[in-house]
N, C-alpha and C positions, 0 to 999 in steps of 0.2 A: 271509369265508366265503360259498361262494353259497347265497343261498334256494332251499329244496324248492320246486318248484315245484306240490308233487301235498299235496291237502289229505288234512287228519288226520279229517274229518266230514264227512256225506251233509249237503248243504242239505235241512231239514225233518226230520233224523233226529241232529240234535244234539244228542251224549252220550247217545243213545238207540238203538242198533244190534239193544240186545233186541228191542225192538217189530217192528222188520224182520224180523229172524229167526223171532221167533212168529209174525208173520204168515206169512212165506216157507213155515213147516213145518209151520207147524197149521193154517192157514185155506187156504191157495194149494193147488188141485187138483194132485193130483199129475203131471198133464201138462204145465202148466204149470212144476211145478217143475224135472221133465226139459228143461224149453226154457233156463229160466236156468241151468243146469251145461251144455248144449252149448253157451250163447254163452259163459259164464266160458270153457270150454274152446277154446274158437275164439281168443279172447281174447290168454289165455294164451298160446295158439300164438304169432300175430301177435306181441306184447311180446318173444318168444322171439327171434323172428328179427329184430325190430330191436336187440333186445342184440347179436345173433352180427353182428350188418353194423357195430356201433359198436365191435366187441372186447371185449366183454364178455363173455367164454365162460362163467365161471361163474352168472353172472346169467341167461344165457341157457340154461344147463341145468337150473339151478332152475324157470326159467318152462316150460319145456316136460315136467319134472316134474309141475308143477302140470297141467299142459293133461292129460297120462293120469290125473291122480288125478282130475280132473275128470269125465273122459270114462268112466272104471268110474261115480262117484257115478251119472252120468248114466243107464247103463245099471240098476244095482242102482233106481233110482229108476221108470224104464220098467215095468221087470219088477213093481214094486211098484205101478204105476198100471193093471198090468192083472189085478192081483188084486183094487183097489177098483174100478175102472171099473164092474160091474156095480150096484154099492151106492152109485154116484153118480149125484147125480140132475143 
């Protein structure tokens, strides 16, 4: 059988992906956070179209799925940084 070559854990955030996430959503300004959902988003694109160039259509629809669920987060996130932005120091 061939080995995954794509790890199951963040180096430094082993078995611990809560912490990231609290950090990500409750401490990280929310500008920021709108940066990490447009690169997930880019991302996802990219993975997208290397699925479709290896024939992987389904995989490759899923990932480009992911890249517009992204890309709303993104935006809903924006719009919600310019309601704090004043209140941030």
């Amino acid at each position: 059988m061939k080995k995954n070559k794509h790890p199951t854990e963040i180096p430094g955030y082993e078995g611990n992906l809560f912490k990231l996430v609290d950090f990500i959503v409750g401490e990280l300004r929310f500008d920021e956070v709108k940066k990490l959902h447009q690169l997930l988003s880019e991302r996802y694109l990219l993975e997208s179209k290397k699925e479709e160039d290896l024939g992987h259509i389904k995989a490759s629809g899923e990932l480009l799925e992911a890249s517009k669920t992204e890309g709303l987060t993104e935006k809903a996130i924006e719009r919600l940084w310019i309601i704090c932005k004043p209140y941030t120091k």
